[in-house]
N, C-alpha and C positions, 0 to 999 in steps of 0.2 A: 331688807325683808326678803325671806326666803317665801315664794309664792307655790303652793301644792295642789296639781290638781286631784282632786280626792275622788274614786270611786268606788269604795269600799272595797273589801274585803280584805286576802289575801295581798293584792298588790295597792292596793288604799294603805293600809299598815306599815307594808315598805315602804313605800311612798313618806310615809308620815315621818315615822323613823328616820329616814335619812334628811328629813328637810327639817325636824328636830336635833341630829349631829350638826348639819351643815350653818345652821342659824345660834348654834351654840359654838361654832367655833368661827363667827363672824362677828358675833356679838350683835346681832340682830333677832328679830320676831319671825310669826309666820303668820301665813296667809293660808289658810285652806278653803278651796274653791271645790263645791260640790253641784254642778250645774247638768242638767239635763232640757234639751232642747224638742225633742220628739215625743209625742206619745200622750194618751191621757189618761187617767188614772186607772189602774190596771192594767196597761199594756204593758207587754213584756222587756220593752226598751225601755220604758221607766222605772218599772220597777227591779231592771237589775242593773241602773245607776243611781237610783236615787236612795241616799240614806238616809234609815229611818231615824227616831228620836232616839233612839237605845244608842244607837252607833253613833250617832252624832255627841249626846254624850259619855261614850267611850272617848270617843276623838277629844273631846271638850277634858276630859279628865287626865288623859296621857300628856296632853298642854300644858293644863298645870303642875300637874308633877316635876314634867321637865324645869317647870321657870323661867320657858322663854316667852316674852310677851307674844301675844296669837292672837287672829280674829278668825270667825267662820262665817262662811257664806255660801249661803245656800239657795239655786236660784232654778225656776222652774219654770220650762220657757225660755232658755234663752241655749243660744248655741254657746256648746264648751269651749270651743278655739277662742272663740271672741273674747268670751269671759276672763280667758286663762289669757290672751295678747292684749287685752284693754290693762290687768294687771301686773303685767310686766313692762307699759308703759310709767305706770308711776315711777317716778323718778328715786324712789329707796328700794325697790326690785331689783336685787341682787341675781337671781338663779331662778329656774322654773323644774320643779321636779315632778316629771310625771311617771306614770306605769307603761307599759305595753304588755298587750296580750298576745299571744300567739295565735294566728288565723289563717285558715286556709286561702290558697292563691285565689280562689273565686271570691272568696268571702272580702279579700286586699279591695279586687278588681271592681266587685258593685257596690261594695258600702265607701270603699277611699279610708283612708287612716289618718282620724283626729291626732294620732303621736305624730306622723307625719309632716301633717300640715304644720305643729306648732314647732319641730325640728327646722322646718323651712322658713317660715315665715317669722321665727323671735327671732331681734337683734339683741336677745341678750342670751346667755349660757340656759345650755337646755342638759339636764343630768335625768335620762334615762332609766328605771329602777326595775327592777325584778324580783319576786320575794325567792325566797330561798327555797330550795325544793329540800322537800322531805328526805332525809337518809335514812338507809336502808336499816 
């Protein structure tokens, strides 16, 4: 199982895409994990990771098309490291592919970096993703 952490958009879709390549040339499923831990309804940290039902079935439809088996999970309340390292214990967790965003040195130094920790702390392959920048 190819396990994704999903937080929309732009780098949600990279993300998606390559754990759809990566699980089609494993011959396994995915997992995409959409979790947010902070914040309550309307606050700003939740509402630009939590995705909504439209994008959840964009997600859900990109899945099938491809024809790799998928499950989604979506969890609210709970911290994303945890989620996304509880999931790479199961023992069919092949790969964990997340996004990273670009962030200021202050911004690194008071919030700490969820890619970070889960580059450190998984004992299984961690594949880093970035969407494609726009050409000119």
């Amino acid at each position: 199982m190819i396990v994704v952490g999903y937080a929309g958009g732009s780098h949600g879709r990279a993300c998606l895409e390559q754990a759809i390549d990566e699980a089609s040339a494993r011959g396994t499923g995915v997992l995409v994990i959409n979790a947010v831990s902070e914040g309550g309804r309307g606050s700003p940290a939740r509402s630009t990771r939590i995705v909504d039902a439209v994008e959840i079935a964009q997600v859900q439809d990109r899945l099938t098309e491809s024809g790799v088996p998928f499950e989604i999970r979506q969890q609210i309340g709970a911290d994303p490291s945890d989620e996304l390292l509880r999931a790479m214990d199961e023992p069919d967790a092949q790969i964990l592919v997340i996004g990273m965003r670009r962030r200021t040195q202050v911004g690194k130094l008071l919030l700490g970096s969820t890619s970070q920790h889960l580059l450190i702390e998984c004992g299984k392959p961690v594949m880093v993703v970035k969407p494609q920048r726009p050409t000119a």
